[in-house]
C-alpha positions in Angstrom: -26.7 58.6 41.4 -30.0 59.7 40.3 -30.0 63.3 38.7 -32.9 65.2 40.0 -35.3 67.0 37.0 -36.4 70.4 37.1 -39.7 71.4 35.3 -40.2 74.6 33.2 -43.2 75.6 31.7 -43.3 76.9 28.1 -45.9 78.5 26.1 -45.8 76.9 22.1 -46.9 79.3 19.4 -48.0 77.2 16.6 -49.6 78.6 13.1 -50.9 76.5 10.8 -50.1 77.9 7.0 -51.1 75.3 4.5 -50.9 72.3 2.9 -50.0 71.3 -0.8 -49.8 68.3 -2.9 -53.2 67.3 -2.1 -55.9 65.5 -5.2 -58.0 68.6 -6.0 -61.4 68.8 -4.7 -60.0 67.2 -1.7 -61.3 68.1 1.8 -58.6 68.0 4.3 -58.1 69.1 7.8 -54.9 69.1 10.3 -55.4 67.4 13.6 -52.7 68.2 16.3 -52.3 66.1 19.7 -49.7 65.8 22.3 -50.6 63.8 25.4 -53.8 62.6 26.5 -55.3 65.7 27.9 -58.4 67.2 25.9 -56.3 70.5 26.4 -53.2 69.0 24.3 -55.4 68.7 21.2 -57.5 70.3 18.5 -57.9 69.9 14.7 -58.2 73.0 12.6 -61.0 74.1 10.0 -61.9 71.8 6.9 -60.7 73.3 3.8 -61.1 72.1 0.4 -57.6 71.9 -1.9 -57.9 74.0 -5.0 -54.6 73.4 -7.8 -53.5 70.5 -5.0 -53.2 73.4 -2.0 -55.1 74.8 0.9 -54.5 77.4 3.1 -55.1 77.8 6.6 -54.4 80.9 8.8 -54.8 79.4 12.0 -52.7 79.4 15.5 -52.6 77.6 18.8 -51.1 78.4 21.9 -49.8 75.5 24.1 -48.2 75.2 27.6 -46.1 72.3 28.3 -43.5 71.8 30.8 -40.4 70.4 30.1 -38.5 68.5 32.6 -34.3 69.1 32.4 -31.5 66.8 34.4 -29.1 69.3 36.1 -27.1 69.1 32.9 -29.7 71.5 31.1 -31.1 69.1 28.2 -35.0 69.2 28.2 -36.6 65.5 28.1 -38.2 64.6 24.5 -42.1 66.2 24.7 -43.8 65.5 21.2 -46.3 66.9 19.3 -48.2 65.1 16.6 -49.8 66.3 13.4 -51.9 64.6 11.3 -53.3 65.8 8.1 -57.1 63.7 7.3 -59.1 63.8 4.3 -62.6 64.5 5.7 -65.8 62.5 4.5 -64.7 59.1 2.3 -66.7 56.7 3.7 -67.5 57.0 7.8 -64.6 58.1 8.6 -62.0 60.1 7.7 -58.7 58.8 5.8 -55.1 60.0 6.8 -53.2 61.3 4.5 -50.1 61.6 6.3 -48.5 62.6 9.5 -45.2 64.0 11.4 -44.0 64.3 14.8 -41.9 67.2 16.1 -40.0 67.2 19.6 -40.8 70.8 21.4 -37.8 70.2 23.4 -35.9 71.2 20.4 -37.7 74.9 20.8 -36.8 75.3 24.6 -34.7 78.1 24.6 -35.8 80.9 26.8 -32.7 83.0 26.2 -33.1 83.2 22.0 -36.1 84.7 19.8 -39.2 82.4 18.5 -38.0 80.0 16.3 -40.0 79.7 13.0 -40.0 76.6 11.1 -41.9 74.1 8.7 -42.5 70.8 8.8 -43.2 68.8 5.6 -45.8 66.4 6.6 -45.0 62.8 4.7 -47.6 61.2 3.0 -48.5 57.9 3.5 -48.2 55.3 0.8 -51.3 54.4 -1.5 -53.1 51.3 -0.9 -54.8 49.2 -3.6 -57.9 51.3 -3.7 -55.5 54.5 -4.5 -56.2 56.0 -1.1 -53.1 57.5 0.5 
């Protein structure tokens, strides 16, 4: 028997705070994309890392619905971010990414969650580029 799904729509909060560990002098920016719609992704201002850190006081809003089986679990819906290093070369160099699951913030009953995500950084290559 096939269990029928039920979509809700949420509305995602998302601030973006900062980023440390970065080479100094660095220019980075965060990119954020879930899905292929042109509404499901932005980037956020260039900033330039000062003592290996940059800050960023910037916030999205995003709808997405979620789809749940008459059990009540919400279907995986991710979101990526990717932090870049603008300007080496034509194009710009990832430093490192992470994905979250928004299904793991679908509660309508509780109080915004708050949370941080570590972003990893990708491994060097021979040219010392992350």
């Amino acid at each position: 028997m096939v269990k029928k799904k039920h979509a809700t729509k949420f509305r995602y909060h998302i601030a973006f705070r900062g980023a440390s560990g970065l080479p100094d002098g660095a220019c980075v920016r965060l990119v954020w994309k879930r899905g292929a719609k042109d509404a499901n992704h932005g980037v956020t201002m260039a900033k330039t890392a000062a003592a290996g850190a940059v800050a960023w006081n910037e916030q999205v809003s995003i709808l997405c619905t979620l789809f749940s089986t008459s059990s009540g679990a919400y279907d995986q819906k991710d979101i990526i971010f990717t932090l870049m290093q603008v300007g080496l070369g034509k194009k710009d160099v990832q430093l490192g990414k992470t994905m979250v699951n928004l299904a793991d913030f679908a509660d309508p009953g509780k109080p915004p969650v708050v949370k941080t995500h570590t972003i990893r950084a990708l491994k060097r290559d021979n040219k010392g580029v992350f």
